[in-house]
N, C-alpha and C positions, 0 to 999 in steps of 0.2 A: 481721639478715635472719630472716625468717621462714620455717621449714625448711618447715613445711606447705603455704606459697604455693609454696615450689619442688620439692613433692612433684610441686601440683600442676600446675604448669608441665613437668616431668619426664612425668606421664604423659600431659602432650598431646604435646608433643613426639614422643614415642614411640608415640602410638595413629595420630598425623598427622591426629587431629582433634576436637572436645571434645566433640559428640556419641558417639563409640567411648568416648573418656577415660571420660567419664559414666558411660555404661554398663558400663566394665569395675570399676570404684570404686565404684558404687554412690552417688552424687550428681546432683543436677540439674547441666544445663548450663548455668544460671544461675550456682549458685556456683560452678562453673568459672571462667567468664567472671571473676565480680568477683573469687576469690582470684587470678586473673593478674593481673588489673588492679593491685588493690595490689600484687604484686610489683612490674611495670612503673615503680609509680608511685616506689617504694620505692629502683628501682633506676636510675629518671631517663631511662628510654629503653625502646623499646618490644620486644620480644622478637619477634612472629610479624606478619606484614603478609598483609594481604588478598591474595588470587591469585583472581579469578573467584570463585566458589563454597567456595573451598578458602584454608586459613591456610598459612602458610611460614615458616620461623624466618627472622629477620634474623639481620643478622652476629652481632649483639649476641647473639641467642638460641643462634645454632649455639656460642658461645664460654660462655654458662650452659648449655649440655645437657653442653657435656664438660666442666662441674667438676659438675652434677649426676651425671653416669653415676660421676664416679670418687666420691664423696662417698655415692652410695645402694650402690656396691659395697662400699666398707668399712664403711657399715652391715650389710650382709647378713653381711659376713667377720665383725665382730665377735657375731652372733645366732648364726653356726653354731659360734663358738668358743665360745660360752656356754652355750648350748642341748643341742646334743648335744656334752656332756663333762661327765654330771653322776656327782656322788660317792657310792661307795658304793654303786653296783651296777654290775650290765655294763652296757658301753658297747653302742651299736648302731652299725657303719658300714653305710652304706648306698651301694653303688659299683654304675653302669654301665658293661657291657662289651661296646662295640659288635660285631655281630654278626661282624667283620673278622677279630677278634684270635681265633690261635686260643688252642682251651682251654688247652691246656699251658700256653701261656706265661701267661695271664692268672692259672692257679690255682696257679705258681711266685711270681707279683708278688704275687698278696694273704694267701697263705699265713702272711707275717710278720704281717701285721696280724693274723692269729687269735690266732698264739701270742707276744703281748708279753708284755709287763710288766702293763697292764690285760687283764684279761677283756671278749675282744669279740663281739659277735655281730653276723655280717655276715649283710646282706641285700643279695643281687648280684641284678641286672637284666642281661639281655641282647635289647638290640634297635637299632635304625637311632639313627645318630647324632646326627640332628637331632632325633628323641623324646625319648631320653636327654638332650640338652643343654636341652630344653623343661624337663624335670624337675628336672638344676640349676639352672635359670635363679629357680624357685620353693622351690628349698631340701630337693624330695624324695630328692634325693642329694648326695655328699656330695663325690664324684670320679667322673668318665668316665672310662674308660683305653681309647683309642680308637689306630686307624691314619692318623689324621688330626688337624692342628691344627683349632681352632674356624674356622669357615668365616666369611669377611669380612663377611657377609650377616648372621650372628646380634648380636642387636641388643642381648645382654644381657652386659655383660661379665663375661669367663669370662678362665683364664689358662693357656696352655701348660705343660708342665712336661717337658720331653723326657727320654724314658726308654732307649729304647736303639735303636739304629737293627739291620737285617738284611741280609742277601744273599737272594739267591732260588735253594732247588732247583727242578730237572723232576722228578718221581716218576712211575714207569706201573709197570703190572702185568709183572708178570718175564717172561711169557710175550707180551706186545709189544713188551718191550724185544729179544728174541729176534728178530723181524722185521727189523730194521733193523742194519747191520754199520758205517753210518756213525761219525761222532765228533759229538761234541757241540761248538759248537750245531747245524751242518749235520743231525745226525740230526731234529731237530723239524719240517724238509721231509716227513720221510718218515713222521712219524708223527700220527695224529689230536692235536687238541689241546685239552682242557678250559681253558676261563677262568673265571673268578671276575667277577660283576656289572660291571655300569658303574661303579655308587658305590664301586668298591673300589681303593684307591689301588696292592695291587699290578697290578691291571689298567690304570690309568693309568701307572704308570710301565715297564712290562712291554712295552707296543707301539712304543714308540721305538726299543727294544733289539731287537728282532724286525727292526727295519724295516731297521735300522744292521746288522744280522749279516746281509742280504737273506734272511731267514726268510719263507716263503711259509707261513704256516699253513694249516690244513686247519681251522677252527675246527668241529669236531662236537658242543657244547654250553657252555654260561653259567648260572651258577652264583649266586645269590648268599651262598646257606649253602655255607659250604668243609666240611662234614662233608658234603654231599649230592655234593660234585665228588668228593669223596675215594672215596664211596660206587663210582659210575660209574667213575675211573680205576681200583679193586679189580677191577670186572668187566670189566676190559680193553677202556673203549671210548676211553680216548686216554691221552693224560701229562696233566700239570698242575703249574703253579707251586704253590710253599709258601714261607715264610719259611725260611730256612734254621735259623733259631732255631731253628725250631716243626718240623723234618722229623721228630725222634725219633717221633714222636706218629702220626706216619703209619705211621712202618716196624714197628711192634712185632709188629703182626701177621703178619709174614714174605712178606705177597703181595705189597706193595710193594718197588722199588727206586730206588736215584737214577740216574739217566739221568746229570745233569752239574749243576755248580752255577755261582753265578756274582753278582760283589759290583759289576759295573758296573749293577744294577739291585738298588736299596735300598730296605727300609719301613722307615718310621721310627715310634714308637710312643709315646704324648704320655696323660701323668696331666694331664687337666682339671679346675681346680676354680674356687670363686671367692677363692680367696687367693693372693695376689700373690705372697705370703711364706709359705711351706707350714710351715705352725705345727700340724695338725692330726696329731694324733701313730698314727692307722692311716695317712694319706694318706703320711707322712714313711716308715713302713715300707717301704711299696708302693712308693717312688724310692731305699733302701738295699739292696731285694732287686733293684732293676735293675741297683746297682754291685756285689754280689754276681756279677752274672751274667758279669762282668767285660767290661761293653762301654763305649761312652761317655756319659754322662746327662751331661745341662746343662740351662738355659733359654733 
């Protein structure tokens, strides 16, 4: 078989049309067309059928797109174990860290990869996860370390690497925690409430729990930066969830307290890369300093 005919059959596939393909490769949609062709013909059967206006993989194609998706992913795995790992000078990692996780715990995880055995020079990114995952998907980084697994939706395969799962504190300003004489959870009836974005997974798993404890929030503000919620609960305008991991990071400054904590509502926190088999030896640190931290890692 001809790896190029099923490059290019791969990124029709995936463009969902050989006009896009064209365009994204830089080729006519002529030779498009004819390197399918010879595949098809190569292969005895025909891979995409007309639909109106538009192409569609048959069986036969949806069954070559997933030995292509897993076949161009271990090409990619085998470029970045080659590529960035070279000898004789420092290394560079390049890791995103979606805006979710907070600082602490992120510059606990990558800490080890500075000080190995090679000399490494990290280049950390911090932005929205689907950006970040855009950027591994073309090899500009190296590892996401995100609060979410890759999303069913992303089309480029990427691989979980479960790092350590959390409980959830409430923290509010000392002087609002004063206000209220109730217990915890019952006290968060009485008290203002900061949330964290929609995209953020402890806000998805946080409302259930609310719901189940009969918590009637007062919701006074939504957040997608957790340093700008922290900001606003410091000046006493409600409580707010944190990882329980990550609370030290809030309290140091003395104006924060914890209200209550609580492990029926969990984040869990996932090293993204595109190896299947975590061979890359800053990425392998960054999943030693999560058993360090003595929680549970797996995949």
């Amino acid at each position: 078989m001809n790896h190029k005919h099923l490059f290019y059959f791969w990124k029709v596939a995936k463009a969902g049309s050989i006009a896009r393909a064209a365009e994204a490769i830089n080729v006519t949609p002529q030779t498009l067309s004819g390197q399918i062709g010879l595949l098809e013909s190569n292969l005895g059967t025909e891979l995409f059928a007309r639909q109106g206006r538009s192409i569609v993989l048959t069986e036969a194609g949806k069954m070559a797109l997933e030995y292509a998706d897993e076949l161009f992913a271990l090409s990619a795995e085998l470029e970045v174990m080659i590529k960035h790992h070279p000898k004789g000078r420092p290394a560079e990692f390049r890791v995103g860290v979606s805006d979710a996780v907070p600082k602490s715990l992120a510059c606990t995880l990558l800490q080890p990869a500075i000080h190995g055995e090679q000399s490494t020079r990290i280049v950390c990114r911090e932005w929205q996860l689907d950006r970040l995952l855009a950027q591994l998907a073309v090899h500009e980084l190296d590892m996401v370390i995100s609060d979410a697994p890759v999303p069913p939706s992303f089309s480029v395969r990427a691989y979980n690497h479960r790092l350590l799962d959390s409980g959830i504190s409430f923290l509010a300003a000392k002087r609002l925690i004063a206000e209220t004489s109730a217990e915890f959870p019952a006290c968060l009836n009485e008290l203002p409430l900061l949330l964290p974005g929609e995209d953020s997974t402890v806000r998805t798993n946080l409302l259930p729990w609310l719901e189940r404890e009969r918590i009637r929030a007062r919701v006074v503000g939504v957040f997608d930066d957790t340093a700008l919620m922290a900001a606003f609960g410091k000046a006493g305008v409600g409580a707010f969830p944190v990882p329980t991991i990550a609370e030290d990071e809030f309290l140091t400054s003395g104006e924060l307290a914890v209200i209550g904590r609580t492990t029926d509502v969990q984040v869990s926190y996932f090293a993204i890369s595109v190896e299947r088999r975590l061979t890359h030896p800053s990425v392998l640190a960054v999943t030693q300093s999560a058993q360090r931290i003595g929680l549970p890692v797996g995949e």
